[in-house]
PDB file with SEQRES, HELIX, SHEET and CRYST1 records, atoms N, CA, C and O in Angstrom:
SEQRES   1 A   78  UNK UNK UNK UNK UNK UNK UNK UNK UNK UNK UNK UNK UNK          
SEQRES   2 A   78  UNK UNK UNK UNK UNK UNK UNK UNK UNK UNK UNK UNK UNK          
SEQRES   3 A   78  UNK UNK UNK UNK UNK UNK UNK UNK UNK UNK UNK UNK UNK          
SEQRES   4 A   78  UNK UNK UNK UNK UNK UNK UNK UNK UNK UNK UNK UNK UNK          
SEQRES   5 A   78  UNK UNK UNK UNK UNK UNK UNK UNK UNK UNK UNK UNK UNK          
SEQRES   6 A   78  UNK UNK UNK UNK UNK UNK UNK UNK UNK UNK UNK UNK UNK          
HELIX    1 AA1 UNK A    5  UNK A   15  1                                  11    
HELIX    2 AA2 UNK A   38  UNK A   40  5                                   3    
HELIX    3 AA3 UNK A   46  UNK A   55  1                                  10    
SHEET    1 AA1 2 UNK A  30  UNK A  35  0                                        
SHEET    2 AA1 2 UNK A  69  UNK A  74  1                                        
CRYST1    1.000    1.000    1.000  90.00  90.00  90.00 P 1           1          
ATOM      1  N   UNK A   1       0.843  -1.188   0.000  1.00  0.00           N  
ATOM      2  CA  UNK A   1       0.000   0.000   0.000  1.00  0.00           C  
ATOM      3  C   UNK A   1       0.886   1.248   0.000  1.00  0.00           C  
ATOM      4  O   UNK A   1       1.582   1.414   1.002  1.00  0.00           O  
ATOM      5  N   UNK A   2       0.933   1.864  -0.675  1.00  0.00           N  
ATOM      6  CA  UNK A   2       1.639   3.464  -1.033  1.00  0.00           C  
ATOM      7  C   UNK A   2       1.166   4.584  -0.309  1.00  0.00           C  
ATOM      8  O   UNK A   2      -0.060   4.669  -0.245  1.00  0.00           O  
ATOM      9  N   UNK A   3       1.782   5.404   0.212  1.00  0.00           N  
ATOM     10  CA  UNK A   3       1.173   6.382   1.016  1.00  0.00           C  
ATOM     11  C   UNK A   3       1.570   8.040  -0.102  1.00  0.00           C  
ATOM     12  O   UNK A   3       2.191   7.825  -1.142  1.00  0.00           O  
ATOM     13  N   UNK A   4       1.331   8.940   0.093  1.00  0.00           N  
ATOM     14  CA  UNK A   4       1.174   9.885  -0.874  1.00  0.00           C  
ATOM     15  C   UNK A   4       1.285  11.396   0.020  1.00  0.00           C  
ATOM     16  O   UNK A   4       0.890  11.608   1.167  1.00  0.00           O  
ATOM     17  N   UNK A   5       1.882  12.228  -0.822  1.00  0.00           N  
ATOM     18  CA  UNK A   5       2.287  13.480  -0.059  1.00  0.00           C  
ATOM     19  C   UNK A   5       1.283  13.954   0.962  1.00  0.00           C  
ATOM     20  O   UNK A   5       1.664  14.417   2.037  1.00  0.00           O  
ATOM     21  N   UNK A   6      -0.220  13.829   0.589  1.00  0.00           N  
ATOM     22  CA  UNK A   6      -1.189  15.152   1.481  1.00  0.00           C  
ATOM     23  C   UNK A   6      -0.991  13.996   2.881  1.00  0.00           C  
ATOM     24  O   UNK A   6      -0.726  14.428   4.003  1.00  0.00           O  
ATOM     25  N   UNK A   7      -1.153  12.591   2.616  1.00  0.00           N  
ATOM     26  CA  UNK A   7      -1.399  11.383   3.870  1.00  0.00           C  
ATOM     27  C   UNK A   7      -0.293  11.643   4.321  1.00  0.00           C  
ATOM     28  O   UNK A   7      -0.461  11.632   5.541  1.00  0.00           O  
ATOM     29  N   UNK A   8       1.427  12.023   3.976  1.00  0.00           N  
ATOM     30  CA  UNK A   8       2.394  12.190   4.913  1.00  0.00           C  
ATOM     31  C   UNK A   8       2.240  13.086   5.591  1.00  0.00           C  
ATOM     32  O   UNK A   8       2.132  13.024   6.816  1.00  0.00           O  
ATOM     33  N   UNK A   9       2.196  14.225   4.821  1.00  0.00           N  
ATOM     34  CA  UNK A   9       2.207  15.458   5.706  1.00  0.00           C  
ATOM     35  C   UNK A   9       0.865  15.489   6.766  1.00  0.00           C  
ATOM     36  O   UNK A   9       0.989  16.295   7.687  1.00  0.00           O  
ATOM     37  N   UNK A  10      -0.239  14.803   6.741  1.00  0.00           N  
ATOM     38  CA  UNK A  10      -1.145  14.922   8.107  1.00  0.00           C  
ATOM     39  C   UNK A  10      -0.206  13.921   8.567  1.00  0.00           C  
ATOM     40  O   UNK A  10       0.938  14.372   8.620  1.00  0.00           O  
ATOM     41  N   UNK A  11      -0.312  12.740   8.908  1.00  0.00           N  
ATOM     42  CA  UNK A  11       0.743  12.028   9.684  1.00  0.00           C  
ATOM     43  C   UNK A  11       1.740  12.969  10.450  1.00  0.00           C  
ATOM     44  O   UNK A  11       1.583  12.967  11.671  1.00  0.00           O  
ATOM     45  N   UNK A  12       2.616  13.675  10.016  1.00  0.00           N  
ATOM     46  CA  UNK A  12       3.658  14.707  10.300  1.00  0.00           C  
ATOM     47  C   UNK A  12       3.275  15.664  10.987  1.00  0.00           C  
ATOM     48  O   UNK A  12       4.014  16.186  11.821  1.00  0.00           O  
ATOM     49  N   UNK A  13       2.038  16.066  10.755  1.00  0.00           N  
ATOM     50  CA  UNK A  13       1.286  17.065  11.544  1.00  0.00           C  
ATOM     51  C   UNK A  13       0.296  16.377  12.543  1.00  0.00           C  
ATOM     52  O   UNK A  13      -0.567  17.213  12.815  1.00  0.00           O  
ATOM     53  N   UNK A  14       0.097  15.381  13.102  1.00  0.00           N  
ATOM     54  CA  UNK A  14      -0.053  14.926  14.544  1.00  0.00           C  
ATOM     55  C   UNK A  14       0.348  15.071  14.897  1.00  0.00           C  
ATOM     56  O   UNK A  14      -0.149  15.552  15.915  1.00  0.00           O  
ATOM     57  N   UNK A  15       2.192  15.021  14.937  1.00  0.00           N  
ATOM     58  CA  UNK A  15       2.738  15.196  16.089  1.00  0.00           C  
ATOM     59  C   UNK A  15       3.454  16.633  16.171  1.00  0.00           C  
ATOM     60  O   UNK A  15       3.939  17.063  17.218  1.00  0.00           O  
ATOM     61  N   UNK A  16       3.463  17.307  14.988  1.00  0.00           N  
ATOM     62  CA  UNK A  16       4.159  18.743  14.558  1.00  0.00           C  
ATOM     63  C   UNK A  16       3.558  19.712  14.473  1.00  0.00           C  
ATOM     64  O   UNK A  16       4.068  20.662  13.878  1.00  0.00           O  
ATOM     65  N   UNK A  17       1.997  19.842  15.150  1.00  0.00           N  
ATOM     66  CA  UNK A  17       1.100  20.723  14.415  1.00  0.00           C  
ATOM     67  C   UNK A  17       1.495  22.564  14.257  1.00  0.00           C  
ATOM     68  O   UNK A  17       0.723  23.316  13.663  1.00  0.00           O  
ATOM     69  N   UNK A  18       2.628  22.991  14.812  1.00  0.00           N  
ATOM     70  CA  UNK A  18       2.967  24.285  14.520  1.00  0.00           C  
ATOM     71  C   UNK A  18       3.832  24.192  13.601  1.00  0.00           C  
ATOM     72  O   UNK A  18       4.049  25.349  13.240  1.00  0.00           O  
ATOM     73  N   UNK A  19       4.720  23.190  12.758  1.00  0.00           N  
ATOM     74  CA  UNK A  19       5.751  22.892  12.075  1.00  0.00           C  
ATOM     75  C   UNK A  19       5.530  23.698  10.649  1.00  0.00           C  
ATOM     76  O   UNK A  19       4.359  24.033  10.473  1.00  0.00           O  
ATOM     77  N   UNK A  20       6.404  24.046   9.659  1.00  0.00           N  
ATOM     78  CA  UNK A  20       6.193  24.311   8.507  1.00  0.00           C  
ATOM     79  C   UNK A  20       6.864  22.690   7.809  1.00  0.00           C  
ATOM     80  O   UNK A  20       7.871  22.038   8.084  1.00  0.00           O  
ATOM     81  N   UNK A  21       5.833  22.507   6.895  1.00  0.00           N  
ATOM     82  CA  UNK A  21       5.757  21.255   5.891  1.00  0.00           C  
ATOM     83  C   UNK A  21       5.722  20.970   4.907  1.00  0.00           C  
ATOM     84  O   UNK A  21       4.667  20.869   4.281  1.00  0.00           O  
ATOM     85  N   UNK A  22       6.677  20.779   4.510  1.00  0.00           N  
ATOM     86  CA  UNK A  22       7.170  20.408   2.761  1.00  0.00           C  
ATOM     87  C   UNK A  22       7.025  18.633   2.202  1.00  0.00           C  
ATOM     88  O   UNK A  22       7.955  17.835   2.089  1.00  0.00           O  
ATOM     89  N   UNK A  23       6.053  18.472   2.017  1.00  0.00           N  
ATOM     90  CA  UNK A  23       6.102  17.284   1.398  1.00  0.00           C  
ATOM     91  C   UNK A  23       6.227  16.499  -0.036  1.00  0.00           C  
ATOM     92  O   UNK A  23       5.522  15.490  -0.025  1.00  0.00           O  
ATOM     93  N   UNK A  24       6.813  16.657  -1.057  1.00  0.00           N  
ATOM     94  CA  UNK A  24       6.755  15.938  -2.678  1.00  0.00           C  
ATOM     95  C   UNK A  24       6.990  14.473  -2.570  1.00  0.00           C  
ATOM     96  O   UNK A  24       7.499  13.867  -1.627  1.00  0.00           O  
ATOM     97  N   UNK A  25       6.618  14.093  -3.486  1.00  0.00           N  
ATOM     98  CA  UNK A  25       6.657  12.832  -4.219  1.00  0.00           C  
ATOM     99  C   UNK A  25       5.469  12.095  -4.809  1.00  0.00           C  
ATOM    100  O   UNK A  25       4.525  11.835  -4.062  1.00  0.00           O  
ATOM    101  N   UNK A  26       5.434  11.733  -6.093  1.00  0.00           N  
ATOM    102  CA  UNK A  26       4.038  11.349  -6.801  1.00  0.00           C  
ATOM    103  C   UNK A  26       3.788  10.020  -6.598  1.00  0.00           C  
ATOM    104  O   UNK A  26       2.616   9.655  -6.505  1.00  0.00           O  
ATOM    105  N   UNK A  27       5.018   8.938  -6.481  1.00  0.00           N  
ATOM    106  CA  UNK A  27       5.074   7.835  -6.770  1.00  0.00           C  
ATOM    107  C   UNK A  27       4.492   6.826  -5.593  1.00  0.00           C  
ATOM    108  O   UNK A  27       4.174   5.658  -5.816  1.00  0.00           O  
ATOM    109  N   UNK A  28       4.412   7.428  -4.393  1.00  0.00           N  
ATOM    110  CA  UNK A  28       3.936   6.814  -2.878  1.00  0.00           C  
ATOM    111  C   UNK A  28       4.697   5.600  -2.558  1.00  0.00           C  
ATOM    112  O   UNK A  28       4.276   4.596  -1.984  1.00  0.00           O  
ATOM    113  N   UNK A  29       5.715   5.799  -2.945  1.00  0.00           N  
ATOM    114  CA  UNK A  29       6.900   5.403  -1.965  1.00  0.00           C  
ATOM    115  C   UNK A  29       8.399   5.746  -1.700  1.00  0.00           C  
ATOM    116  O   UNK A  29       9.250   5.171  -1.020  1.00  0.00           O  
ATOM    117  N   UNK A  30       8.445   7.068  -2.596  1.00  0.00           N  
ATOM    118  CA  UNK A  30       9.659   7.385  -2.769  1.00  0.00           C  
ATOM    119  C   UNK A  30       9.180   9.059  -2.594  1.00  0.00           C  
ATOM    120  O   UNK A  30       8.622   9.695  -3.488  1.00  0.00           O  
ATOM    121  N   UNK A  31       9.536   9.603  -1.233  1.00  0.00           N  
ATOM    122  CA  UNK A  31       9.124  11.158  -0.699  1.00  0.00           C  
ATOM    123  C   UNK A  31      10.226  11.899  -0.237  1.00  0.00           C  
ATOM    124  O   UNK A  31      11.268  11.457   0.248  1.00  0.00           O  
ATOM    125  N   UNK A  32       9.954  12.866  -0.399  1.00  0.00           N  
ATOM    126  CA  UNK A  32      10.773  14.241   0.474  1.00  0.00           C  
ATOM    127  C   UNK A  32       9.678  14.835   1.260  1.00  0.00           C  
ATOM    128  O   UNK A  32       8.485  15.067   1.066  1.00  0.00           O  
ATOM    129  N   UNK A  33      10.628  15.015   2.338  1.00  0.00           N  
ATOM    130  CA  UNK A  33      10.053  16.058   3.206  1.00  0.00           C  
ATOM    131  C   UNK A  33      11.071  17.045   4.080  1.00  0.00           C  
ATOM    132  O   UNK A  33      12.276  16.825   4.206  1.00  0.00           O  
ATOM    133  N   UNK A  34      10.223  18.391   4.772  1.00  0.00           N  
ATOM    134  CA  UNK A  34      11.303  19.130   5.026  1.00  0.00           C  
ATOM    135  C   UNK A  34      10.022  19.566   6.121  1.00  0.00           C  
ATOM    136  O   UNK A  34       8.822  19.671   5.868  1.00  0.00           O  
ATOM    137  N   UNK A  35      10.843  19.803   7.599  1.00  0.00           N  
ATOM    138  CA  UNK A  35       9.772  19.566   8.595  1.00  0.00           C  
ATOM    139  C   UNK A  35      10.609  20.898   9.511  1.00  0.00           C  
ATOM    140  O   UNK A  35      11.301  20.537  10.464  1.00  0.00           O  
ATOM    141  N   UNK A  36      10.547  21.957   9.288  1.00  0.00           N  
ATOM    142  CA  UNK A  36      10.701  22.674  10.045  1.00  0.00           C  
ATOM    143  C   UNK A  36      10.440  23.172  12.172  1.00  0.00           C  
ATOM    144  O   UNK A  36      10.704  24.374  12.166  1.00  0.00           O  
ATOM    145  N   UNK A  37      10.301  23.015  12.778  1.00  0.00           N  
ATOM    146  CA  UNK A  37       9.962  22.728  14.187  1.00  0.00           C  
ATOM    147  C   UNK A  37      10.808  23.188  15.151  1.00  0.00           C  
ATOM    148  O   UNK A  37      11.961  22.783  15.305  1.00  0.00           O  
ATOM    149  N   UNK A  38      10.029  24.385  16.086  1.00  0.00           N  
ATOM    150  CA  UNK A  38      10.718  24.786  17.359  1.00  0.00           C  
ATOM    151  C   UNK A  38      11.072  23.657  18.179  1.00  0.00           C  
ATOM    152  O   UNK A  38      12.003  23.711  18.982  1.00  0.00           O  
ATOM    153  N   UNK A  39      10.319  22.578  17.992  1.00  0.00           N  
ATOM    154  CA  UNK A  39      10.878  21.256  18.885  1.00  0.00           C  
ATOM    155  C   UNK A  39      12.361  20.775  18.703  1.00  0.00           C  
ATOM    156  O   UNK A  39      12.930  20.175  19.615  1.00  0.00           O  
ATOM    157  N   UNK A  40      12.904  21.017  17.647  1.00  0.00           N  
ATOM    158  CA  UNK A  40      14.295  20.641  17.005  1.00  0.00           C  
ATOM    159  C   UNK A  40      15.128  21.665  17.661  1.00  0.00           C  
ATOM    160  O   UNK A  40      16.324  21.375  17.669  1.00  0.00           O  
ATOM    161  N   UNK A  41      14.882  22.542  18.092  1.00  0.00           N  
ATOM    162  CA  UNK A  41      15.907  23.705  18.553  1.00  0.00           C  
ATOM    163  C   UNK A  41      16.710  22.996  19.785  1.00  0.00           C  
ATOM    164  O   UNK A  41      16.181  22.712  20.861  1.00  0.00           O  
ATOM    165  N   UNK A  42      18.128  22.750  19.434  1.00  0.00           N  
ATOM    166  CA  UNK A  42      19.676  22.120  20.714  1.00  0.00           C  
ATOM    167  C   UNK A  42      19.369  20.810  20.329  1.00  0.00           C  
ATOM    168  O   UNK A  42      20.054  20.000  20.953  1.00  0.00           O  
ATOM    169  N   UNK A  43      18.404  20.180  19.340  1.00  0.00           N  
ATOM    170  CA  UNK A  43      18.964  18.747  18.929  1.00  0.00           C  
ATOM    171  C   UNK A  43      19.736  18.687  17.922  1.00  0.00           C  
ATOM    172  O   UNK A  43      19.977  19.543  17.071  1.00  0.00           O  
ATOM    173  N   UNK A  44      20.174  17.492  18.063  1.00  0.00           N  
ATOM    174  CA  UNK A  44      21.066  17.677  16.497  1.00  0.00           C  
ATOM    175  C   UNK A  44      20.256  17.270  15.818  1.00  0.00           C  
ATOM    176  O   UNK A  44      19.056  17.512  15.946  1.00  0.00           O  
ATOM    177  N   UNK A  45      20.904  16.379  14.731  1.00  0.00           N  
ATOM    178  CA  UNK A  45      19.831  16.221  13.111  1.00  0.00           C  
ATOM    179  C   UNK A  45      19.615  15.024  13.808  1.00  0.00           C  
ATOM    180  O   UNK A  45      18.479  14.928  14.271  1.00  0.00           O  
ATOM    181  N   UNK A  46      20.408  14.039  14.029  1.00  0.00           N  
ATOM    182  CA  UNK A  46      19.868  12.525  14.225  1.00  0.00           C  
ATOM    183  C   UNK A  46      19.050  12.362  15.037  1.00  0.00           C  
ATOM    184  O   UNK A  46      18.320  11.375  14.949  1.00  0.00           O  
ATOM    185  N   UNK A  47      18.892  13.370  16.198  1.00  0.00           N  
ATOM    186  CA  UNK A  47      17.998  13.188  17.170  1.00  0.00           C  
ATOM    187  C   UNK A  47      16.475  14.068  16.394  1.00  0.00           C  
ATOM    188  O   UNK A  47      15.338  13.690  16.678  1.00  0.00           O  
ATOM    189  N   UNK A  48      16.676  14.975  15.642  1.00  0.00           N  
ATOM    190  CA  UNK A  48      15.745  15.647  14.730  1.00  0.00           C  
ATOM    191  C   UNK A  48      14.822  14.501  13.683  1.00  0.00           C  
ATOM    192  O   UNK A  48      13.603  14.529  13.517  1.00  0.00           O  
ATOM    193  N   UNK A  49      15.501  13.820  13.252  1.00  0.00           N  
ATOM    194  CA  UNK A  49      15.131  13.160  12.279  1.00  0.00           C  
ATOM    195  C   UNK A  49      14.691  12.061  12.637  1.00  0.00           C  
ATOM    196  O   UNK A  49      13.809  11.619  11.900  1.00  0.00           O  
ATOM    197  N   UNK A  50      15.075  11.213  13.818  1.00  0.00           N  
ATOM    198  CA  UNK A  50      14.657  10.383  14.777  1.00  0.00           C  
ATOM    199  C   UNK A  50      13.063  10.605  15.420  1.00  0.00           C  
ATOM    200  O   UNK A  50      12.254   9.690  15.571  1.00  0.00           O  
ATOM    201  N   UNK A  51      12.848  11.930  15.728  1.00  0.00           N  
ATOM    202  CA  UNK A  51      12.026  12.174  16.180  1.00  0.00           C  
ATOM    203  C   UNK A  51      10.764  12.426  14.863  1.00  0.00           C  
ATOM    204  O   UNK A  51       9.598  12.356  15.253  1.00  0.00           O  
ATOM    205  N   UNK A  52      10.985  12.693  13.449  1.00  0.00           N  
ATOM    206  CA  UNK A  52      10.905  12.351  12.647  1.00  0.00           C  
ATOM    207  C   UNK A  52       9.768  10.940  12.607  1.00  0.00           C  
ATOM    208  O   UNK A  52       8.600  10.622  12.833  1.00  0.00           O  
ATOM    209  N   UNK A  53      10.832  10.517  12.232  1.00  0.00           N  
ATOM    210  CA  UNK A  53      10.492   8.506  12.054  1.00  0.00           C  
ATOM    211  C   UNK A  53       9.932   8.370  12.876  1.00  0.00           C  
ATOM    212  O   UNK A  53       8.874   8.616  12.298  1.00  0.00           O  
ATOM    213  N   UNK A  54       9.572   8.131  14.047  1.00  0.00           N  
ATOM    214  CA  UNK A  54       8.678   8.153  14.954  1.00  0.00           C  
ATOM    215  C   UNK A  54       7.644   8.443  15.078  1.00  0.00           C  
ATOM    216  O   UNK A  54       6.833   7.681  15.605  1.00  0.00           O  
ATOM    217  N   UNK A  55       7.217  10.048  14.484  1.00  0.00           N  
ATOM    218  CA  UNK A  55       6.088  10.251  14.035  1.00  0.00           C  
ATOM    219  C   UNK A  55       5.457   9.591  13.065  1.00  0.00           C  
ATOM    220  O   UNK A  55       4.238   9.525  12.906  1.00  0.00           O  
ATOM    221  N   UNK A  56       6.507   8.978  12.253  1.00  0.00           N  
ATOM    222  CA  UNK A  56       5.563   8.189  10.824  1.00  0.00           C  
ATOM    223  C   UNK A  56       4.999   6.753  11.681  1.00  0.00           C  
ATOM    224  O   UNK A  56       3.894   6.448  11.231  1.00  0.00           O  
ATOM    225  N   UNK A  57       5.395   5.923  12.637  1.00  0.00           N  
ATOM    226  CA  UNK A  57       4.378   5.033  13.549  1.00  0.00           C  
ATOM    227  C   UNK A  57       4.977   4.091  12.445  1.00  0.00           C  
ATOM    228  O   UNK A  57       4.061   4.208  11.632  1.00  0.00           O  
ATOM    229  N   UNK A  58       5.707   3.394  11.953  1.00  0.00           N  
ATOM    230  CA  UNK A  58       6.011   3.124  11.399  1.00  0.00           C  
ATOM    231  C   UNK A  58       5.722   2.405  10.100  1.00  0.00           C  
ATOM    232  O   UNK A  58       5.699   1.223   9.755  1.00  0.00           O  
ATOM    233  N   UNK A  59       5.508   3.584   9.505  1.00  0.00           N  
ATOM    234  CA  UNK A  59       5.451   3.616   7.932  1.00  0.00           C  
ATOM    235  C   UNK A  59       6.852   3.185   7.016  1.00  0.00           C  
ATOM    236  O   UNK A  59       6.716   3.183   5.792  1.00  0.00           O  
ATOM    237  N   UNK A  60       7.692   2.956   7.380  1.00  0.00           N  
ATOM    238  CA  UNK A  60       8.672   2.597   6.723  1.00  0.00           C  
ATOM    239  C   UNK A  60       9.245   1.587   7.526  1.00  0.00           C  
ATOM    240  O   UNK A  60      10.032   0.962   6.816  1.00  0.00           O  
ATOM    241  N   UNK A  61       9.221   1.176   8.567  1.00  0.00           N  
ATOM    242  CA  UNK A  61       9.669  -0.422   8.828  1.00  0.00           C  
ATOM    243  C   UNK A  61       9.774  -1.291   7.903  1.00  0.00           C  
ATOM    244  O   UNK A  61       8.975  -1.043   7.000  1.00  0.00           O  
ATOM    245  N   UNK A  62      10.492  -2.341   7.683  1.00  0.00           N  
ATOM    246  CA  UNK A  62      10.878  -3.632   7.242  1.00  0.00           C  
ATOM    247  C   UNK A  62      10.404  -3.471   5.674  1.00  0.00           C  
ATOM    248  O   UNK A  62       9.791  -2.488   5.259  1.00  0.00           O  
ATOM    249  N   UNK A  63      10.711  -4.366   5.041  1.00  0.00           N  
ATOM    250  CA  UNK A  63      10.287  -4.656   3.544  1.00  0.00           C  
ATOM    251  C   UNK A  63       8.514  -4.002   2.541  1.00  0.00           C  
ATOM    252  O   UNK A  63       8.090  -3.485   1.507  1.00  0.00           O  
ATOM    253  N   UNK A  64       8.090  -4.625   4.021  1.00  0.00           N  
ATOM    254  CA  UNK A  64       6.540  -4.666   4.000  1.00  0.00           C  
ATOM    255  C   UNK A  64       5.873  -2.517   4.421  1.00  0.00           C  
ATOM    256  O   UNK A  64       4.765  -1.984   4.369  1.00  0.00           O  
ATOM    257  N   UNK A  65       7.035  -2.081   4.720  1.00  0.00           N  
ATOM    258  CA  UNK A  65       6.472  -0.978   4.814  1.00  0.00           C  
ATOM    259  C   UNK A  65       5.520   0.332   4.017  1.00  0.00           C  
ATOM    260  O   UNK A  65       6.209   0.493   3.010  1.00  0.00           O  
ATOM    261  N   UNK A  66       4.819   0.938   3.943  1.00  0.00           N  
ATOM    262  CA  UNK A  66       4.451   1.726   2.808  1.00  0.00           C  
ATOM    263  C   UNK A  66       5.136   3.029   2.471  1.00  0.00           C  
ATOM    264  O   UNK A  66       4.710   3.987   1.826  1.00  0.00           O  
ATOM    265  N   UNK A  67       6.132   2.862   2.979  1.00  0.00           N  
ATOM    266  CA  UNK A  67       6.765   4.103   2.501  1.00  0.00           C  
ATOM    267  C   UNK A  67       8.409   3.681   1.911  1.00  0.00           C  
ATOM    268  O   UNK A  67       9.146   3.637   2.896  1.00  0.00           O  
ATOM    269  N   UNK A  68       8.963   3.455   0.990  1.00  0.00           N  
ATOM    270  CA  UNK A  68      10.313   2.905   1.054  1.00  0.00           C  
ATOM    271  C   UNK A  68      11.575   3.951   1.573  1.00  0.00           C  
ATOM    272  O   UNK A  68      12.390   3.776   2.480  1.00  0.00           O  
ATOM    273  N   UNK A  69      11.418   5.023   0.701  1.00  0.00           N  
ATOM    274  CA  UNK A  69      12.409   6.013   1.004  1.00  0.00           C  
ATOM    275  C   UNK A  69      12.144   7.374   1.151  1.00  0.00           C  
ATOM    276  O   UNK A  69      11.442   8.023   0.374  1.00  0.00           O  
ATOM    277  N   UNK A  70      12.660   7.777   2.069  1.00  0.00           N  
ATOM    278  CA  UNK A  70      12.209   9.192   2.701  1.00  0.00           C  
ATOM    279  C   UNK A  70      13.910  10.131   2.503  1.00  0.00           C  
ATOM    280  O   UNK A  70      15.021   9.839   2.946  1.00  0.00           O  
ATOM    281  N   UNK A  71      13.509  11.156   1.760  1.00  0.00           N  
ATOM    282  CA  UNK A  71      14.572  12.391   1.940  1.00  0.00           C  
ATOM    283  C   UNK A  71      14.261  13.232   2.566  1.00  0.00           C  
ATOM    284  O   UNK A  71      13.295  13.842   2.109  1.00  0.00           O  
ATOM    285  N   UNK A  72      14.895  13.818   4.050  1.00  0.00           N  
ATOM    286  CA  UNK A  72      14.307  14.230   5.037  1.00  0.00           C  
ATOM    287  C   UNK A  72      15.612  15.356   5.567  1.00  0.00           C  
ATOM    288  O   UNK A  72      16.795  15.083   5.769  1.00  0.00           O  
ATOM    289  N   UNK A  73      14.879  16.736   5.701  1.00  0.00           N  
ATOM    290  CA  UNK A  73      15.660  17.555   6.056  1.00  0.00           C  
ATOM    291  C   UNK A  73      14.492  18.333   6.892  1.00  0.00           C  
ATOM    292  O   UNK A  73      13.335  18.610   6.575  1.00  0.00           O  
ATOM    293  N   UNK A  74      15.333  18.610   8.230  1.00  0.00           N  
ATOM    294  CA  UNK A  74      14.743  19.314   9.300  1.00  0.00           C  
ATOM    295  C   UNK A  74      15.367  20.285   9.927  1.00  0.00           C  
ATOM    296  O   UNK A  74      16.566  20.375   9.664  1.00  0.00           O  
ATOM    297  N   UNK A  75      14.812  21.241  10.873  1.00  0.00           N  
ATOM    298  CA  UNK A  75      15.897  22.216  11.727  1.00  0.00           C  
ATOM    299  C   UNK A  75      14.640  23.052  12.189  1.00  0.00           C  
ATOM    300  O   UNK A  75      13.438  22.904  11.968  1.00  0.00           O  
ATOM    301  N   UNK A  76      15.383  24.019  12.938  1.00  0.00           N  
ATOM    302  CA  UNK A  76      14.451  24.448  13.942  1.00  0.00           C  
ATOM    303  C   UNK A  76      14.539  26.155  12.872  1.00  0.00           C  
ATOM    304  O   UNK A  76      15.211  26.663  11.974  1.00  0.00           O  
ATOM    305  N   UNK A  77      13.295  26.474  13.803  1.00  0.00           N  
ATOM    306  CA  UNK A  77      13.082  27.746  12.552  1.00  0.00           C  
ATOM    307  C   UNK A  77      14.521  28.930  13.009  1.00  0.00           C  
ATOM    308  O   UNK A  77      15.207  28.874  14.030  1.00  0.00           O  
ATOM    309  N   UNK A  78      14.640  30.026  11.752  1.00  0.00           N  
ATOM    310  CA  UNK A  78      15.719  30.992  12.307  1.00  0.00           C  
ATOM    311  C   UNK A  78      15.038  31.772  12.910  1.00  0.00           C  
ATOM    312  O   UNK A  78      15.560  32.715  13.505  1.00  0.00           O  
TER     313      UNK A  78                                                      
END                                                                             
C-alpha cells in the first residue's frame, strides 16, 4: 500500500502541528520532506530526524512498509 504526499504530511502534523511542511513525491513510496519545528531547537539532526520517524508510527519499517524512502531535512526555525 503506497502512502502519498497530502497522507504524509497529516501524519507529520499529529505530532508537529505548529511545524512548517514540505512534502513531494508522486510515486507513494519514494518522498521528500522538510519539517521545520521549534521542537528541534539544541537537537542535532539525528535526534531531529529520529524524532521524525517516529512520528511516521512506522510507515517505513521492514520490507513490507508503505513508505520505502524518505529524503528528510529538518531544523528548527531561524
Amino acid at each position: 500500500m503506497a502512502i502519498y504526499a497530502d497522507e504524509l504530511e497529516k501524519i507529520l502534523r499529529e505530532t508537529f502541528p505548529e511545524a512548517e511542511i514540505a512534502v513531494e513525491g508522486a510515486d507513494g513510496v519514494h518522498m521528500s520532506a522538510m519539517v521545520i519545528d521549534e521542537s528541534f531547537r539544541g537537537k542535532n539532526r539525528v535526534q531531529q530526524q529520529r524524532a521524525v520517524y517516529a512520528a511516521l508510527k512506522g510507515k517505513m519499517d521492514g520490507p513490507s512498509g508503505e513508505l520505502h524512502a524518505l529524503a528528510l531535512t529538518t531544523k528548527a526555525p531561524e
